[in-house]
C-alpha positions, 0 to 999 in steps of 0.5 A: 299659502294654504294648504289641503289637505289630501289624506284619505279618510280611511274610515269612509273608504271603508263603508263604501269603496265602491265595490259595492251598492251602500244600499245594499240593494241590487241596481234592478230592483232600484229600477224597476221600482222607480218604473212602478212609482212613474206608472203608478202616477200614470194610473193615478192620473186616469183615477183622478180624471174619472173622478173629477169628470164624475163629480162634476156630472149630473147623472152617471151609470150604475155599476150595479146596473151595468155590471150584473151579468156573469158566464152561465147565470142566464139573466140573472140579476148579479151585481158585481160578482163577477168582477169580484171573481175577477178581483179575487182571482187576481189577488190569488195570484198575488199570493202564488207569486209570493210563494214562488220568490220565497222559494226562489230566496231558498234556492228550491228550483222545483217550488220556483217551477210550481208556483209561477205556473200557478201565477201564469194561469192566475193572470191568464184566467183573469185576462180571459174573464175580462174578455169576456166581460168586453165582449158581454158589454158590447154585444148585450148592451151595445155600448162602446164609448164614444162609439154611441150613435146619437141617432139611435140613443133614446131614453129607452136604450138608456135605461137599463144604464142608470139607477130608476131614480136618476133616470127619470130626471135626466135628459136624453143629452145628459144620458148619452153625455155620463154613458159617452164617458162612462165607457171611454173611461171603462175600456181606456183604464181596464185596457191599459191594466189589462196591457200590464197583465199581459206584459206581466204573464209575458215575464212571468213565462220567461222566468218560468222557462228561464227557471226550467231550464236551471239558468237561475240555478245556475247563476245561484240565486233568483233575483229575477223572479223577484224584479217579477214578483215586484211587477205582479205585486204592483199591478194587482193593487192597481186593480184594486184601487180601480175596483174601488173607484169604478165598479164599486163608488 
């Protein structure tokens, strides 16, 4: 007859007992970055896509034309320095949103407080610069993806769209064709980024009123603004990687 053997190995039991993660990581941080690592495939897909459809067109907008615009300049001739504020705005708050964990890791309620409201209007002020850059492209240019009516479109609209060199070899239908996608892909994907922006600055003034009013005071400790802080992080990298591939490949 066989026998097991039923001991238990008290050498295991004591590196885990159960009482604690073997990790040493708390469960939400492990959530939230298995949230990041699913979005980021969602954001990896749209990247993929345009690329693929860009690769495969005959022509295709020039950001430096499509984008050359900024607030109080006139018709000055700006390519991308505006999105670059944009950029250089967001990856600030980056740097704020550090600052306000490191304090939060100290216990030091009052730097907590300061340095979310300065990551708070980060990612306000950013909002408000891509909505105004929406606006500018529908109201000065006119173009809203698929929105286009083929019975207005001539080479001439097009025209400003396209590098000099391009433009004058392609035709009207693959003009309308790359700007159709140009722009379907321009508002889906900085949409879809400017819903996580909003998302974020909507945590982020939870964890600010939260932090106001001593609740992780009290609790002792901010593990929170640290789940927070991982969000933040995760959404101004994927802007970096579309600054990359649409406003400046």
């Amino acid at each position: 007859m066989i026998q097991v053997d039923t001991t238990i190995d008290n050498s295991s039991k004591a590196k885990w007992g159960g009482g604690r993660s073997p990790f040493n990581v708390a469960y939400g941080k492990i959530m939230i970055w298995f949230f990041l690592v699913s979005d980021a495939f969602t954001f990896g897909a749209f990247l993929i896509s345009l690329g693929t459809k860009r690769y495969f067109s005959d022509v295709w907008p020039d950001p430096d034309f499509v984008f050359n615009s900024s607030p109080f300049t006139g018709d000055a001739n700006l390519p991308l320095l505006f999105v670059s504020i944009m950029t250089f705005i967001l990856i600030m708050s980056s740097v704020t949103m550090v600052m306000a964990v490191h304090h939060g890791r100290h216990n030091n309620h009052r730097g907590v407080v300061k340095w979310l409201l300065f990551t708070i209007l980060g990612g306000m002020t950013f909002l408000a610069c891509q909505v105004w850059e929406w606006i500018h492209l529908y109201e000065v240019n006119a173009w809203w993806g698929s929105f286009v009516d083929p019975s207005v479109v001539t080479k001439e609209t097009l025209r400003p769209f396209f590098n000099p060199t391009d433009f004058e070899a392609m035709t009207l239908a693959q003009g309308m064709d790359a700007t159709t996608n140009f722009f379907n892909y321009f508002f889906t994907i900085t949409g879809f980024h400017g819903l996580h922006v909003t998302i974020g600055i909507i945590l982020l003034i939870t964890a600010f009123v939260n932090t106001n009013n001593g609740t992780y005071k009290t609790r002792g400790h901010y593990e929170m603004v640290e789940k927070i802080g991982l969000y933040w992080h995760f959404v101004d990298l994927v802007w970096v990687f579309v600054f990359t591939f649409y406003y400046l490949v």
